[in-house]
N, C-alpha and C positions, 0 to 999 in steps of 0.2 A: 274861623278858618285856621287849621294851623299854619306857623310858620314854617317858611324855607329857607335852610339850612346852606350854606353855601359847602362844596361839596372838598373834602378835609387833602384828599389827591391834590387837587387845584391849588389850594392854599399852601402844600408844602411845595408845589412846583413854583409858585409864586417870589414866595421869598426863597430858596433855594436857586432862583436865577436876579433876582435882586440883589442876593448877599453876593453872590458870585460875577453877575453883569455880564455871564455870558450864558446864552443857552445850552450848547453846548458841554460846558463846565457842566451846568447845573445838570444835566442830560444823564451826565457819566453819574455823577453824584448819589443821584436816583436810582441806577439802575434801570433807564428807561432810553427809549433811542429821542433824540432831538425834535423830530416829528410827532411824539407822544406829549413831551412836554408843553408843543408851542398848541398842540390840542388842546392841555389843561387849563393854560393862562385863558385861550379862548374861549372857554368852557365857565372860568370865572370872569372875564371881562365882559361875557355874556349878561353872568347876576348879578355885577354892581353897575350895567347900564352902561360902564366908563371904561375906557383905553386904560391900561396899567402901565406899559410900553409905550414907547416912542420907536420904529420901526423904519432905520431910516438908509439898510444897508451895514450899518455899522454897529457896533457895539450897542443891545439896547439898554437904551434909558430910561427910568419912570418919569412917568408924567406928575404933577402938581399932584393932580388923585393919587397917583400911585403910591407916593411918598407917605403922603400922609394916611393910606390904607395898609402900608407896610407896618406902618406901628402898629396899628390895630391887631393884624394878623402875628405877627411876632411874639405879642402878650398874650392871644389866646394860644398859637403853638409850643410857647413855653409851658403856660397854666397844663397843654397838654400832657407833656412831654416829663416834665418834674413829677407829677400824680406819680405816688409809688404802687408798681403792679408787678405781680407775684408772677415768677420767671424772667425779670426781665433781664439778667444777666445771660439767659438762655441763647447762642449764637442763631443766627435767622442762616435760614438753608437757602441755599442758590436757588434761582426760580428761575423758570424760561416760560416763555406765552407764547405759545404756537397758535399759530391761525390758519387755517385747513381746510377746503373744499369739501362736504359731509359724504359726497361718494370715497373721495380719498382717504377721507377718517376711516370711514365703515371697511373699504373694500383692501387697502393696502398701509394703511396707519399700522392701525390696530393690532394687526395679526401679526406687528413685526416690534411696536413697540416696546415689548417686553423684556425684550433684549438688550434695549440703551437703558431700562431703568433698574435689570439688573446688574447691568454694570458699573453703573452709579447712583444705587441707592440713597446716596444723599442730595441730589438733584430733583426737584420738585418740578414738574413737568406740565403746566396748564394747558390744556388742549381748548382753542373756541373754533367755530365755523365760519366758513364766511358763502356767499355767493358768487362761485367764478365771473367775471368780465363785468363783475360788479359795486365790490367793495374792492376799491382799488389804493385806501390810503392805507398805511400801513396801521393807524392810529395807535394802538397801545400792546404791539403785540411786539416779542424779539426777533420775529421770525414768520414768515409766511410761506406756504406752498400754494401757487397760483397756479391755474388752469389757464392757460391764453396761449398769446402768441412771444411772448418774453421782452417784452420792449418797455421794460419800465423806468424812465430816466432819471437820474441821482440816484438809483439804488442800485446795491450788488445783486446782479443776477445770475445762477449757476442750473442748467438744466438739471434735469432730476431723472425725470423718466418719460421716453416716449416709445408708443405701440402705435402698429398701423391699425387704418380704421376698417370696419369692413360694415356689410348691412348684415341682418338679423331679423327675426319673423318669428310667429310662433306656429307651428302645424296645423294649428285649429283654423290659424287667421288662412293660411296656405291654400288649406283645402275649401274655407270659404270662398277664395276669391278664382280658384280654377288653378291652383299652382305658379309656378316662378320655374322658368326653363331656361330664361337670357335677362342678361340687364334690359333689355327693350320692354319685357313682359313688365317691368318695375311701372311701367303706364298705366297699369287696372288697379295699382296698389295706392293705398294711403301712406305717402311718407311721412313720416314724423318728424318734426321739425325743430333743430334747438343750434341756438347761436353757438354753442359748445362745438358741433358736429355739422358745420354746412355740408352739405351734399354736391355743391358745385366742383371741387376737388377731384371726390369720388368718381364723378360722372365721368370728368377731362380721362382719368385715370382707364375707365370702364371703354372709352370710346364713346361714348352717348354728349351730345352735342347739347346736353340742355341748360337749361339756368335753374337757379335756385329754387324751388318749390315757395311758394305764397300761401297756400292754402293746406289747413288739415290740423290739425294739433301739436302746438308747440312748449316744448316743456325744457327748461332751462335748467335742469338737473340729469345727472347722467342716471344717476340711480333710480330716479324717476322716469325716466326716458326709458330704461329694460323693464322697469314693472307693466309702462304704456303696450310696451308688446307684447308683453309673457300676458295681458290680458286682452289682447285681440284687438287692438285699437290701428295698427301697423305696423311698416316697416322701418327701425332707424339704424344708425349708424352706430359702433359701438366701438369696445379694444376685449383684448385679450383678457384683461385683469379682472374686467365688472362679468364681461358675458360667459366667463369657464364656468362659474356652479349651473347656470341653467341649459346653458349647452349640455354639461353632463349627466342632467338630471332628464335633458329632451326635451323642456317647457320651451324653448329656442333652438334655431337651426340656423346653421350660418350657411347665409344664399353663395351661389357660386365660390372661383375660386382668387378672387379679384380683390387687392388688399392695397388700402391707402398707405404706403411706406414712409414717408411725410405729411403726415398729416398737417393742416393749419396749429394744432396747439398741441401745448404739452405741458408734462408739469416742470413748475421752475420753482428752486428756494429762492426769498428773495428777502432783502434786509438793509439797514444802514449799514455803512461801513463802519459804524463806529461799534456795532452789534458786535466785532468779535476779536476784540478786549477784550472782552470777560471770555474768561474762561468755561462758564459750560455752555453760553453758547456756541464757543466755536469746536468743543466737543459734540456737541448738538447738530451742529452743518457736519461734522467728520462722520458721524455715525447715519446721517443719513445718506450724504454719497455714497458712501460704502453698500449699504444696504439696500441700495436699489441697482446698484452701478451693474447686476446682474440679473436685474427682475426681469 
């Protein structure tokens, strides 16, 4: 069997808050937000079985283990750290790690990104994904754009972008079911159903006095959600942003003329506070307000 390796992030987050004895400290140090950090200690307090901290409110402290696994780690981060390799005078480039909704990557990311990385080509820009209403911790990222309702406590939260909701159909599904003439008619149809886009909202909105749909296909991706229709499966809710190419293309049709103005969610950046010290992240938050502040 081979071994496992305890993992080298961990180890520098380790001693980097033992040498320092604040998270915090160590946090900055790293270039990673506070929440990332107390991830990684976890992440190795995990593989040696043992507490490395003493967590008590106050300033931490290692424990017995911890003390005496500091040593250990210190001589192999050294042994690292000395090995002479080629570039290494070479400056390391600012990094940001955005973490991103995969409709919002695809549908409003991407097609604008180009613009903050030309204007600072020296800013390395990691994009990961996450699942709206679902990866809710920040863990290792500088920066997040959520999908919800914006109420995420200890962090900075700045809206981004919100569109009203409306419902959508595709012609084929339309003419299968006998057409759509009033919200009332929406009772022969299959709604589609995603925690993103409740429908209870819409209805209050529409005059229709009913409750949430239970039943029918439900798909916790927005992007997923307009492909469910563009292939005949039902009716859902959608915005302005995801549903324009197939609007314009005909695969979709937007029902009536009835449109959620506040919707329950929206998108929001959202971050530690201590995220913007550094400088390209909070170049990073400026160019994104900006850049949506008229989407």
């Amino acid at each position: 069997m081979p071994k496992r390796f305890p993992p080298v992030h961990a180890l520098a987050a380790f001693e980097a808050a033992a040498r320092s004895g604040s998270f915090a400290v160590a946090a900055n140090q790293l270039c990673i937000t506070p929440s990332a950090l107390s991830h990684r200690i976890r992440l190795l307090e995990e593989f040696v079985g043992d507490r490395l901290f003493i967590r008590d409110g106050r300033a931490p402290t290692l424990t017995a283990f911890g003390r005496s696994y500091l040593d250990v780690v210190c001589v192999a981060l050294r042994t690292l750290t000395d090995f002479p390799l080629p570039n290494k005078s070479s400056p390391a480039q600012p990094r940001i790690k955005l973490t991103v909704p995969p409709t919002f990557a695809r549908c409003l990311l991407m097609p604008r990104l180009a613009s903050f990385t030309a204007a600072h080509p020296d800013i390395v820009v990691d994009v990961f994904l996450s699942v709206p209403l679902y990866d809710l911790a920040l863990s290792e990222s500088d920066l997040e754009v959520r999908f919800g309702a914006g109420k995420y406590p200890d962090l900075e939260t700045v809206k981004l972008l919100e569109e009203p909701a409306f419902p959508v159909a595709s012609p084929a599904y339309l003419e299968r079911i006998g057409g759509i003439a009033s919200p009332a008619d929406l009772s022969k149809a299959t709604l589609l159903r995603s925690a993103l886009e409740p429908w209870k909202p819409w209805f209050d909105e529409a005059g229709l006095d009913w409750q949430e749909p239970t039943t029918g296909l439900r798909v916790d991706d927005l992007g997923l959600l307009l492909e469910a229709v563009r292939h005949g499966h039902g009716i859902c809710l959608t915005r302005q942003h995801f549903a324009q190419p197939l609007i314009a293309s005909g695969e979709v049709v937007e029902l009536f003329d009835i449109r959620l103005a506040t919707p329950p969610h929206a998108y929001y950046v959202v971050y530690e506070p201590s995220a913007r010290a550094r400088p390209e992240v909070q170049l990073f938050i400026d160019w994104l307000l900006a850049a949506y502040a008229t989407a």
